[in-house]
C-alpha positions as CSV (number, residue, x, y, z in Angstrom):
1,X,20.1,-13.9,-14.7
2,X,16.9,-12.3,-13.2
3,X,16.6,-8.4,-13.1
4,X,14.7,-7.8,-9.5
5,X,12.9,-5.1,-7.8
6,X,12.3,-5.1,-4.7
7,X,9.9,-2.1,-3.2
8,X,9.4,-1.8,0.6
9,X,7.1,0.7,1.9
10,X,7.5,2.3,5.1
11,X,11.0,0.5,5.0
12,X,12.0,4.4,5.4
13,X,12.3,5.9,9.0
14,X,11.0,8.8,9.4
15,X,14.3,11.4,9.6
16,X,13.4,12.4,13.3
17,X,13.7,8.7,14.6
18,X,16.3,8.0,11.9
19,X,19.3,7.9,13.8
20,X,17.7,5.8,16.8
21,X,16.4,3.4,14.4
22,X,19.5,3.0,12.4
23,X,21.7,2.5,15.4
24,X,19.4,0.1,16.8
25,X,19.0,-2.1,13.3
26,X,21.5,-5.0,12.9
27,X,21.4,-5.3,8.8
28,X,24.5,-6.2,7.4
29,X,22.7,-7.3,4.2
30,X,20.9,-4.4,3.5
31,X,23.8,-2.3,4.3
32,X,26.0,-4.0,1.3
33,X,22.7,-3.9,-0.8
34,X,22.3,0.2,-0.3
35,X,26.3,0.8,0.0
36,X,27.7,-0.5,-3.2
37,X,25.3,1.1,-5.4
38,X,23.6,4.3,-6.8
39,X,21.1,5.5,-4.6
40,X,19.0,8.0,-5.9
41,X,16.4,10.0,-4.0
42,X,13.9,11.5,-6.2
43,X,11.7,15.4,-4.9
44,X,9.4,14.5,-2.2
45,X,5.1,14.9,-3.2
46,X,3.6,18.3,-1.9
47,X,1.7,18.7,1.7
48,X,-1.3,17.1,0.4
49,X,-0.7,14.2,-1.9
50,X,-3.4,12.0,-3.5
51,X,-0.9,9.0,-3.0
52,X,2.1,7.7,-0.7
53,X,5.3,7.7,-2.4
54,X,5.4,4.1,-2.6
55,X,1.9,3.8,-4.4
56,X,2.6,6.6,-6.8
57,X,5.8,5.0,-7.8
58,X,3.8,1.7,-8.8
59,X,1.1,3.3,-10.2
60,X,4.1,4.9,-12.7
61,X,6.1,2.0,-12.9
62,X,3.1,-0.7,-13.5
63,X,1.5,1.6,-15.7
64,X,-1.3,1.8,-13.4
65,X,-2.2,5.9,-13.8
66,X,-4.3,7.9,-15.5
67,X,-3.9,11.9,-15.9
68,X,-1.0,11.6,-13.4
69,X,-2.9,10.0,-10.2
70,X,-2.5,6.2,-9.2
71,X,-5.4,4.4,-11.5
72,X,-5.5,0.7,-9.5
73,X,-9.0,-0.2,-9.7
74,X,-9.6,-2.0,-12.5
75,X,-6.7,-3.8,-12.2
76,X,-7.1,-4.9,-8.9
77,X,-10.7,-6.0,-9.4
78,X,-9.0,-8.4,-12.8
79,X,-7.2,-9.7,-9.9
80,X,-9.9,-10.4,-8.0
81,X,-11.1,-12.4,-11.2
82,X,-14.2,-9.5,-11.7
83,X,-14.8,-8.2,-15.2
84,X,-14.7,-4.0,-15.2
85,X,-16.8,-4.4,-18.5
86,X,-15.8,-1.3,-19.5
87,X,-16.8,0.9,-16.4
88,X,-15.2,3.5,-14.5
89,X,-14.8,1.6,-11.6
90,X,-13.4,3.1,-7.9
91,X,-11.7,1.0,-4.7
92,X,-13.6,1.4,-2.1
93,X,-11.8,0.7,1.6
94,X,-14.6,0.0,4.7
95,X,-12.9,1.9,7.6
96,X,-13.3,3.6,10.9
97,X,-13.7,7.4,11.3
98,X,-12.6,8.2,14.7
99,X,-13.5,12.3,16.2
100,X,-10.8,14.0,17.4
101,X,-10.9,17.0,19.2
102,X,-11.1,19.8,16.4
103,X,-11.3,17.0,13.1
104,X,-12.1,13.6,11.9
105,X,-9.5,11.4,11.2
106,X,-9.7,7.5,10.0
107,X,-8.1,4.7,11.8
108,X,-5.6,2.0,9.9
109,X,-8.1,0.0,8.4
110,X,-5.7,-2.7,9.2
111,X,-6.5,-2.5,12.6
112,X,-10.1,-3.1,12.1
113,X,-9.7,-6.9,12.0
114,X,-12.7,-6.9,9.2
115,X,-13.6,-10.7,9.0
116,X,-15.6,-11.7,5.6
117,X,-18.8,-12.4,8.0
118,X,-18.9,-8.9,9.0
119,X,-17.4,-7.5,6.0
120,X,-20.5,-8.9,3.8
121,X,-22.9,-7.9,5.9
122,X,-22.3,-4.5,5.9
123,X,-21.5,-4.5,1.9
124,X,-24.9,-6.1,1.2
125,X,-26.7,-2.9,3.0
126,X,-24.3,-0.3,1.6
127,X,-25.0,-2.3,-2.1
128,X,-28.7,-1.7,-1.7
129,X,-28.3,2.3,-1.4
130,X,-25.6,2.1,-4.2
131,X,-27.9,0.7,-6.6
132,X,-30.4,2.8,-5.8
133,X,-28.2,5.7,-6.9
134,X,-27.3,4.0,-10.0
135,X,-23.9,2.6,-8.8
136,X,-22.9,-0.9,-9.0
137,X,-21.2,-2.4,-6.2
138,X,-19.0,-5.4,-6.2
139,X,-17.1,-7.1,-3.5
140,X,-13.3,-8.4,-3.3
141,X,-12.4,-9.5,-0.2
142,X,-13.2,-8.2,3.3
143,X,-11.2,-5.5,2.8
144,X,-11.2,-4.5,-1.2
145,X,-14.7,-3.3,-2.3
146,X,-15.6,-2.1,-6.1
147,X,-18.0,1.0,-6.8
148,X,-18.9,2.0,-10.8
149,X,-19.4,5.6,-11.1
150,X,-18.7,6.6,-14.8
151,X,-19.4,10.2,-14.1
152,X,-16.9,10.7,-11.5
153,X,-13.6,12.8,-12.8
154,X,-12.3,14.2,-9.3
155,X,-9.3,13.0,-7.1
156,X,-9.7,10.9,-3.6
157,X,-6.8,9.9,-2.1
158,X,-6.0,6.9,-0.9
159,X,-6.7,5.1,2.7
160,X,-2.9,5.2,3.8
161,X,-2.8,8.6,2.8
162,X,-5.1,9.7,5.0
163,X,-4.7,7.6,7.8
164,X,-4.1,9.8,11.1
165,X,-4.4,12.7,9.2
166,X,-7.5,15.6,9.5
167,X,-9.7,14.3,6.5
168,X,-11.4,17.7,5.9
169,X,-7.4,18.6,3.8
170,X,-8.2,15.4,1.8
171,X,-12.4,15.9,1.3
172,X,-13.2,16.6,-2.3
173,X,-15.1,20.0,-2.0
174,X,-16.3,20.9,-5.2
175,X,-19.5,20.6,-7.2
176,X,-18.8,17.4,-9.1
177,X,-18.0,15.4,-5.5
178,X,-21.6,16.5,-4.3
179,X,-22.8,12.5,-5.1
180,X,-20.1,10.8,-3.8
181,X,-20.5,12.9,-0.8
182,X,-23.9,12.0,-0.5
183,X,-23.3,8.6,-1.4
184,X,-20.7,8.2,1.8
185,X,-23.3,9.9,3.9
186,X,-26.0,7.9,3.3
187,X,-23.9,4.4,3.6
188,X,-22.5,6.0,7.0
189,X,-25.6,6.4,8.4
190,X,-27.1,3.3,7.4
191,X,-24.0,1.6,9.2
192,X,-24.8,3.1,12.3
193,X,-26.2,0.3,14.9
194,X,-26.1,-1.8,12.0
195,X,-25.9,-5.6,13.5
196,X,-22.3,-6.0,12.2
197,X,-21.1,-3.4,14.0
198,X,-23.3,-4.2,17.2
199,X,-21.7,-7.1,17.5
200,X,-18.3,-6.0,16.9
201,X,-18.3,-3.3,19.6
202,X,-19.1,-6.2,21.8
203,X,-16.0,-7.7,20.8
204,X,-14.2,-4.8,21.5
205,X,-13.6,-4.3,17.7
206,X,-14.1,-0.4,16.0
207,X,-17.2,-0.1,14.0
208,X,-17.1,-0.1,10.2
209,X,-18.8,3.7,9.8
210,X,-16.6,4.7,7.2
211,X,-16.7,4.2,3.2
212,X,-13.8,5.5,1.3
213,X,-13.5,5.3,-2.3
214,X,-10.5,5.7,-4.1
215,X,-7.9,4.7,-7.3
216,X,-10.0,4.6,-9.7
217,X,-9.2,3.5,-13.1
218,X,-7.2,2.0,-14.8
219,X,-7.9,0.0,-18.3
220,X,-4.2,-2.0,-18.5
221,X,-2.7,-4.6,-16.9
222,X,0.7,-3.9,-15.0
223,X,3.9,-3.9,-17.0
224,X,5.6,-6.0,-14.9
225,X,5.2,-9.5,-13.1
226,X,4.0,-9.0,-9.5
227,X,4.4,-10.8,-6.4
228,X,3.5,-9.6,-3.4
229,X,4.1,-10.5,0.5
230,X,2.1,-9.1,3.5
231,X,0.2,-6.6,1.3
232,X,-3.6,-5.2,1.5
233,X,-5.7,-6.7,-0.8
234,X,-6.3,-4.2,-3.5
235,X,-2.2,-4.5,-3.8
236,X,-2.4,-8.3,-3.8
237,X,-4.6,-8.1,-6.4
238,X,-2.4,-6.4,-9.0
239,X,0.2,-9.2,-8.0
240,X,0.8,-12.8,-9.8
241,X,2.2,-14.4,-7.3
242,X,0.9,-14.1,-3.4
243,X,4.0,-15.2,-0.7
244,X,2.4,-16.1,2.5
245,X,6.2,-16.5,3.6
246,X,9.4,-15.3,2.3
247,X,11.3,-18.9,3.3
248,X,10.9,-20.1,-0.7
249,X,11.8,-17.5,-3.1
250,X,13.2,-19.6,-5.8
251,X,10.5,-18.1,-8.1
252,X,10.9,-14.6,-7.3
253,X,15.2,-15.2,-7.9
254,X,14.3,-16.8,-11.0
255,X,12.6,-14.5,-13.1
256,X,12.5,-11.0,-13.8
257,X,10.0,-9.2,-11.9
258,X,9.2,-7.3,-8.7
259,X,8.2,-8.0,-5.0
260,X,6.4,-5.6,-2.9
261,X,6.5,-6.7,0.7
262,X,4.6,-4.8,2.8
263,X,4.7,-6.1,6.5
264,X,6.2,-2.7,8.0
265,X,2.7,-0.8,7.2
266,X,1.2,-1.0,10.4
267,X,4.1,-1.0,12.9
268,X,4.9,2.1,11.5
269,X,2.1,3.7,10.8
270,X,1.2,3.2,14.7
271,X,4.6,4.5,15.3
272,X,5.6,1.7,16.7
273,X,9.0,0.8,16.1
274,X,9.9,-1.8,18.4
275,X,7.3,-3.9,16.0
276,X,8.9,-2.4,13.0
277,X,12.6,-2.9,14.0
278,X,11.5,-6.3,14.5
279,X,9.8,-6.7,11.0
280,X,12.7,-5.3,9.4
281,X,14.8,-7.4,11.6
282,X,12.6,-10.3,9.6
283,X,13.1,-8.9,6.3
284,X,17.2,-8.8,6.9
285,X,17.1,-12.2,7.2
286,X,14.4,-13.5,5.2
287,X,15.2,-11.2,2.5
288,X,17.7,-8.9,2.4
289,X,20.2,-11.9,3.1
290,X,19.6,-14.4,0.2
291,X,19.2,-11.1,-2.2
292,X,22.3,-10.3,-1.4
293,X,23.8,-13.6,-2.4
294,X,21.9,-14.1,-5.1
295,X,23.6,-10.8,-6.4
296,X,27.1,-11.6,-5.7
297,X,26.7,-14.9,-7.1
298,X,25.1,-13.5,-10.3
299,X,22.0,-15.3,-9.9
300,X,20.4,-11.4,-10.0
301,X,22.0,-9.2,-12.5
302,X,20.7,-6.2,-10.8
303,X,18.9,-5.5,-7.8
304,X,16.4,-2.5,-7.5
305,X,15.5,-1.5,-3.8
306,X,12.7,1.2,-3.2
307,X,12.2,2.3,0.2
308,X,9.4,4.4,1.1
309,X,8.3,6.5,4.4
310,X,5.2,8.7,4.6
311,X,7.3,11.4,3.3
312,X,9.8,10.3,0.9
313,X,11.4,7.7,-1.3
314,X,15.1,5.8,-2.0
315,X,16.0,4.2,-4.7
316,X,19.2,1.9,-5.0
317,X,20.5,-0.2,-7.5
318,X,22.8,-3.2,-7.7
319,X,24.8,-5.8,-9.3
320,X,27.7,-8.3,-9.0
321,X,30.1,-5.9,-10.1
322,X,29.2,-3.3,-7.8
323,X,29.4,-6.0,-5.0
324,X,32.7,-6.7,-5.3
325,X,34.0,-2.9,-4.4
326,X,35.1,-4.4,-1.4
327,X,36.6,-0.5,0.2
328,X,33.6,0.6,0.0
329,X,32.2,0.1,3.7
330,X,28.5,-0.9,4.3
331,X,26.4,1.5,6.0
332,X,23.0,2.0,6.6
333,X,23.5,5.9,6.6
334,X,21.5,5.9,3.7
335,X,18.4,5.3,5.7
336,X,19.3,8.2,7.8
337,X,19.5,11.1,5.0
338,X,16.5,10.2,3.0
């Protein structure tokens, strides 16, 4: 019998649209999942963190950390099937910094529908000014870039993080960030008018000016098996097994391990939660559903849930046993108070 875990970020409404959300969510699955169980709920991060909840609970939980902060790049790039030989290497995210009206502030990077076209192009001119500060640059995927700077000790955190948030709170200020702060500078303004983005402004698509560098780090493997649905491809990465669907989970029920499925990001991180309602309308019946009955039919010997919202984390735990405390009524209230 498999042990699972099961982490869901943003899966967590925020508390002021709890109740709304709750009332309007028809998961009888996940209700008996989060009911008959111990939930636990650990301290939330301070005003600032380097990391959402849900990737500093992986980073601990694969392993993936070093000096406390999430540590994901050379992993990831292992993943990728790139060699770190030894380097200190960082993610780097291509995104869109939009001006706001007294700050800057980066869009999703979801939302920037980066195509591998586009995405080369404009990592071909930012590797010729890496290289000529003395950083190697090495690409992923569209959206999962790799910079080597040994030198580097401070703290960036990462694109979620920041997203919708005034960046100058998340800016490393200090003497030691001077040449990574020139570094983004120098890519920024060699992006601007660059053809790529010329041509996606006449699509209607934001232009790639921003270049945010991040995780970095990371000499192990993960701990644990990895599979991985719906997720950005620095996460993929770090994952075994890639689900393009959740209809065959066989493997996942088989074997010990743990699934990150990460299709609520952007609904709710647009705050939109007629989108997110729906995707965890998906996830009820997709996946929450035959969880649950691979629990009560001990298939699973325990089920792990972590839920995640910008602000906080829930953890719940599961087994057949605790399945069959039939008095004790399933409720999604737990969704409510985290």
């Amino acid at each position: 019998m498999a042990h699972i875990t099961l982490v869901l970020p943003y899966a967590l409404p925020l508390p002021e649209f709890a109740p709304d959300l709750v009332r309007a969510l028809d998961a009888p699955s996940l209700a008996a999942l989060l009911s008959r169980g111990a939930v636990v709920r650990p301290a939330a991060a301070g005003p600032h963190p380097a990391a959402l909840p849900h990737e500093a609970w992986l980073a601990r939980n694969l392993g993936l950390s070093a000096d406390g902060r999430p540590a994901f790049a050379n992993a990831a790039m292992r993943g990728f099937g790139l060699d770190p030989d030894g380097g200190a290497w960082h993610l780097v995210t291509p995104g869109h910094i939009q001006v706001a009206r007294s700050h800057l502030m980066m869009a999703d990077p979801r939302q920037l529908q980066l195509n591998d076209d586009d995405s080369r192009a404009l990592f071909d001119s930012a590797r010729l000014l890496c290289e000529e500060l003395g950083h190697a640059l090495v690409y992923g995927d569209a959206e999962t870039w790799f910079l080597r700077a040994d030198g580097w000790s401070f703290d960036i955190a990462s694109p979620d993080t920041v997203v919708g948030m005034d960046l100058t709170d998340f800016m490393p200020k200090h003497l030691e960030a001077r040449p990574f702060r020139r570094l983004q500078n120098e890519v920024q303004m060699a992006w601007h008018g660059h053809p790529a983005n010329a041509a996606r402004e006449a699509r209607r698509l934001p232009a790639v000016n921003a270049f945010w560098v991040w995780g970095a780090g990371g000499e192990q493997a993960p701990k644990h098996t990895v599979s991985t649905y719906a997720a950005p491809g620095w996460l993929a990465a770090l994952g075994e097994r890639k689900l393009a669907s959740l209809d065959r989970l066989d493997g996942v029920l088989t074997n010990d391990g743990l699934l990150v499925a990460a299709n609520l990001a952007e609904a709710a991180i647009a705050a939109d939660w007629s989108a997110w309602l729906q995707g965890m309308q998906h996830l009820e019946s997709a996946l929450f559903a035959p969880l649950l009955a691979a629990v009560k039919d001990g298939r699973v010997r325990e089920l792990r849930l972590v839920l995640s919202s910008r602000e906080g984390l829930l953890e719940s735990s599961t087994t057949p046993m605790a399945q069959r405390k039939f008095w004790r009524r399933p409720t999604l209230d737990a969704l409510k108070t985290a």
